[in-house]
mmCIF file of the C-alpha atoms, coordinates in Angstrom:
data_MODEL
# 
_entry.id   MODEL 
# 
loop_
_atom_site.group_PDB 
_atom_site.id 
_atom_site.type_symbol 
_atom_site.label_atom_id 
_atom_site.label_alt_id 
_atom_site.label_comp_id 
_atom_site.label_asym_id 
_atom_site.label_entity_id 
_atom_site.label_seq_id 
_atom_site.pdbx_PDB_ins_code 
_atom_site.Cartn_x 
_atom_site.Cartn_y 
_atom_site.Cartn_z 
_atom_site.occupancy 
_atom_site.B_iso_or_equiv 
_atom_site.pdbx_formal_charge 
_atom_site.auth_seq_id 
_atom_site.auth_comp_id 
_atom_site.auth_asym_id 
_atom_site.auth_atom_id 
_atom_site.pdbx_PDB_model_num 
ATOM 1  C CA . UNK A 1 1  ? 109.460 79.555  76.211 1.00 0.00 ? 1  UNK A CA 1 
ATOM 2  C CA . UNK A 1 2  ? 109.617 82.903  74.153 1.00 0.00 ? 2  UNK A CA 1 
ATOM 3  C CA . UNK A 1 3  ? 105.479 82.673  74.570 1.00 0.00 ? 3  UNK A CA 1 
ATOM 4  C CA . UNK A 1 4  ? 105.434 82.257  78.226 1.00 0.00 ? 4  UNK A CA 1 
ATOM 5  C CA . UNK A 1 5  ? 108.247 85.404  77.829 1.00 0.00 ? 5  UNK A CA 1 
ATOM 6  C CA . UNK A 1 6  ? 105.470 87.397  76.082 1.00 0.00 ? 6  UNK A CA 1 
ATOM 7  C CA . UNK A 1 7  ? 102.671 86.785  77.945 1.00 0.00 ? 7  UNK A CA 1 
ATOM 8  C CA . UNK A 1 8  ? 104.434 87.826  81.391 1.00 0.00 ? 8  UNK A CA 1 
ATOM 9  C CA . UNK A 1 9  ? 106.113 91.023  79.813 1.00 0.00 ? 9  UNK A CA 1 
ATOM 10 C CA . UNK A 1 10 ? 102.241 91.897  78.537 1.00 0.00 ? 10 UNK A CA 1 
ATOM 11 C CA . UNK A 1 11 ? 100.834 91.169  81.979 1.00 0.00 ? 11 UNK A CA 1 
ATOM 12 C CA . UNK A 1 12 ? 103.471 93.137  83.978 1.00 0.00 ? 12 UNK A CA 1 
ATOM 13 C CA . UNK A 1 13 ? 102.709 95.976  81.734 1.00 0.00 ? 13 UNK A CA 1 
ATOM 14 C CA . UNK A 1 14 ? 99.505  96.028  82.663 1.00 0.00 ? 14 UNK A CA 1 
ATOM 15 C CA . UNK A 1 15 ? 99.455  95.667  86.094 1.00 0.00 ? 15 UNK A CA 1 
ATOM 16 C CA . UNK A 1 16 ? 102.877 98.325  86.020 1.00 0.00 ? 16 UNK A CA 1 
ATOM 17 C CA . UNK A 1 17 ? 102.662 100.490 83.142 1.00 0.00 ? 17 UNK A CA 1 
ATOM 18 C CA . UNK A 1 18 ? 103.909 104.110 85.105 1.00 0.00 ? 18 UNK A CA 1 
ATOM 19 C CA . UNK A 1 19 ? 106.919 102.219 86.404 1.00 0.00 ? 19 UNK A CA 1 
ATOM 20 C CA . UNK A 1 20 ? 107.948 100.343 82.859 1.00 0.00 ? 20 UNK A CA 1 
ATOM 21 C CA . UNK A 1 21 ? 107.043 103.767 80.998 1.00 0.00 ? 21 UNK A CA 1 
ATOM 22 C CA . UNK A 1 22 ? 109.421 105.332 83.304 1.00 0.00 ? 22 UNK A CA 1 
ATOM 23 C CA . UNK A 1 23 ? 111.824 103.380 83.276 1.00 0.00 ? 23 UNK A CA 1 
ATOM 24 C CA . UNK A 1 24 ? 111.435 103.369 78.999 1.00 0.00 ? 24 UNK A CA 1 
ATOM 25 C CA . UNK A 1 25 ? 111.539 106.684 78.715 1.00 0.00 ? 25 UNK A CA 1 
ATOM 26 C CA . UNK A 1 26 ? 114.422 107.395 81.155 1.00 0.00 ? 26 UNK A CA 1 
ATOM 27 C CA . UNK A 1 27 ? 116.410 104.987 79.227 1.00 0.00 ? 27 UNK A CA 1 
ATOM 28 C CA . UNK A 1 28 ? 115.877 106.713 75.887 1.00 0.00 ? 28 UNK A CA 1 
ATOM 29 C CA . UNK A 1 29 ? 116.344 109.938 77.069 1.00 0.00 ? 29 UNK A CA 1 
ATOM 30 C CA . UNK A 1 30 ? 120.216 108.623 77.983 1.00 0.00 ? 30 UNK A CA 1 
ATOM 31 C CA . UNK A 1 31 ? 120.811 107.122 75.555 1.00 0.00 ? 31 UNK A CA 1 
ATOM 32 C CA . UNK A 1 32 ? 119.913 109.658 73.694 1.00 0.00 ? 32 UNK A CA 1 
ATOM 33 C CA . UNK A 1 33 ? 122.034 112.293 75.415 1.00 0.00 ? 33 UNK A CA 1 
ATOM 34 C CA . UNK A 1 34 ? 125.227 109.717 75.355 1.00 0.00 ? 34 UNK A CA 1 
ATOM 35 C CA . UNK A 1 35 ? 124.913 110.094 71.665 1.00 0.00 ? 35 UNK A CA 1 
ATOM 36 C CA . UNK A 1 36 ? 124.465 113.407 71.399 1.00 0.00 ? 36 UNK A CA 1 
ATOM 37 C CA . UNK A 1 37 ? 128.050 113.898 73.677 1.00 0.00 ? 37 UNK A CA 1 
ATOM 38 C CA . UNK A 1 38 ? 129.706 111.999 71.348 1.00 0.00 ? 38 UNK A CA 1 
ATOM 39 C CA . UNK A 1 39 ? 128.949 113.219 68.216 1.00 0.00 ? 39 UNK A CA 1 
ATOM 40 C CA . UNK A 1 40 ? 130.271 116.742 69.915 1.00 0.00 ? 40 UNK A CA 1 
ATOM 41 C CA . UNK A 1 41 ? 133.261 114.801 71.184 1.00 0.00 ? 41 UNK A CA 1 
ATOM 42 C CA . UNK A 1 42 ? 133.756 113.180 67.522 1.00 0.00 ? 42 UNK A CA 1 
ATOM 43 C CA . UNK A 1 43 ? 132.804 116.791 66.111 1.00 0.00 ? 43 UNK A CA 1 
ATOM 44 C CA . UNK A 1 44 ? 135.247 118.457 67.949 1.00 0.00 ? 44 UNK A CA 1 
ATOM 45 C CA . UNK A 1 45 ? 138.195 116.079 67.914 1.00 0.00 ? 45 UNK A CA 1 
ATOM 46 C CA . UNK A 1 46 ? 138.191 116.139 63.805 1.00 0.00 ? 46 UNK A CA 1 
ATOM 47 C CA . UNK A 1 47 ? 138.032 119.770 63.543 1.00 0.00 ? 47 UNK A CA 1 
ATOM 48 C CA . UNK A 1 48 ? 141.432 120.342 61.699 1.00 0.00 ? 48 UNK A CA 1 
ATOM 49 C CA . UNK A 1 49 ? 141.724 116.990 59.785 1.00 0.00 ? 49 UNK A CA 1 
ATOM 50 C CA . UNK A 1 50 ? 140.868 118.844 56.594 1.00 0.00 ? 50 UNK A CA 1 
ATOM 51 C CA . UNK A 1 51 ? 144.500 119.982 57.008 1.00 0.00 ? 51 UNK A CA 1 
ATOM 52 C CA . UNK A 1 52 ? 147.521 118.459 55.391 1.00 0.00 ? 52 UNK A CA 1 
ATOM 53 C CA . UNK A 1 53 ? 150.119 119.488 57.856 1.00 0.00 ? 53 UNK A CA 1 
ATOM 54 C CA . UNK A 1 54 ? 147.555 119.010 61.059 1.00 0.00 ? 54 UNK A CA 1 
ATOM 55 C CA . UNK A 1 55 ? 149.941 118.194 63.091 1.00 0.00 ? 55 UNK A CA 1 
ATOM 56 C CA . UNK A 1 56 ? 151.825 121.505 63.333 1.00 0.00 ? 56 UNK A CA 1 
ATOM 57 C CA . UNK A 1 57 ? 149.083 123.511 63.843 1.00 0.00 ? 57 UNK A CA 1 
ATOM 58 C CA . UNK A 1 58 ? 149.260 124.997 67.123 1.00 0.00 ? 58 UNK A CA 1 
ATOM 59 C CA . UNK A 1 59 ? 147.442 127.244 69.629 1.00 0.00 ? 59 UNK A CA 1 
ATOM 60 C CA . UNK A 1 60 ? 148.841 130.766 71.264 1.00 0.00 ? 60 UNK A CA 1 
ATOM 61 C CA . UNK A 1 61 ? 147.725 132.301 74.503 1.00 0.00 ? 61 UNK A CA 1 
ATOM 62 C CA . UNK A 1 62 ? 148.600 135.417 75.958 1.00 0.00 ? 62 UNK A CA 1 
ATOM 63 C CA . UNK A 1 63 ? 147.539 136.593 79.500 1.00 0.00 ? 63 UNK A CA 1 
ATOM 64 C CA . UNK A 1 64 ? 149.055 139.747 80.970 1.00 0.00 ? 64 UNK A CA 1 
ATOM 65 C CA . UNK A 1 65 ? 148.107 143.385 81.945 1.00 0.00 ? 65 UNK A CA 1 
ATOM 66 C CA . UNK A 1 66 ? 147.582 146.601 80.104 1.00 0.00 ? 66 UNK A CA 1 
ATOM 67 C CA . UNK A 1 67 ? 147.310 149.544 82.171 1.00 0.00 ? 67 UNK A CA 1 
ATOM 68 C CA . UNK A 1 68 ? 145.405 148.291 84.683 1.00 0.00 ? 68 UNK A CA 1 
ATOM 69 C CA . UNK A 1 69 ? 142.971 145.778 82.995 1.00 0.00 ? 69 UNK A CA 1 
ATOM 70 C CA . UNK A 1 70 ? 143.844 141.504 82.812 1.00 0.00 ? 70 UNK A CA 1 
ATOM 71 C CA . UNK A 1 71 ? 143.709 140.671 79.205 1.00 0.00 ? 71 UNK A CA 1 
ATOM 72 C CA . UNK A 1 72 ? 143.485 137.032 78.124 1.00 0.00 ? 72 UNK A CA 1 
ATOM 73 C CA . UNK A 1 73 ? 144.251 136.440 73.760 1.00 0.00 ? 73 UNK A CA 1 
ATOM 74 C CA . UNK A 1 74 ? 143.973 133.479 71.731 1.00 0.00 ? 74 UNK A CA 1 
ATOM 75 C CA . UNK A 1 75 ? 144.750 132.738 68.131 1.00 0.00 ? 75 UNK A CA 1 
# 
């Protein structure tokens, strides 16, 4: 069974082998990409946990005007 598996997968390469390296290397390049998003996502998510008291940690944002000009702060 697993032979008769090998032998078609060799033969369809050959008589395909744009479409199957296609389809390869648009697979890789996904999965690939997937797992570059979430290490950024993991990356990102963890960036205070060094801190003991993480969870009062906040963020301030001022927007207002000063003569004239929009000013947008964060800290």
């Amino acid at each position: 069974m697993l032979n008769n598996l090998f032998k078609h997968s060799l033969r369809s390469f050959k008589r395909q082998r744009a479409y199957i390296i296609i389809n390869v290397l648009g697979l890789s390049i996904g999965i690939a990409c997937s797992l570059l998003i979430s290490l950024y996502v993991i990356n990102e998510a963890s960036y205070d946990n060094y801190n003991t008291k993480k969870d009062r940690i906040f963020r301030v944002i001022l927007n207002g005007k000063i003569g004239g000009q929009e000013i947008t702060m964060a800290t």
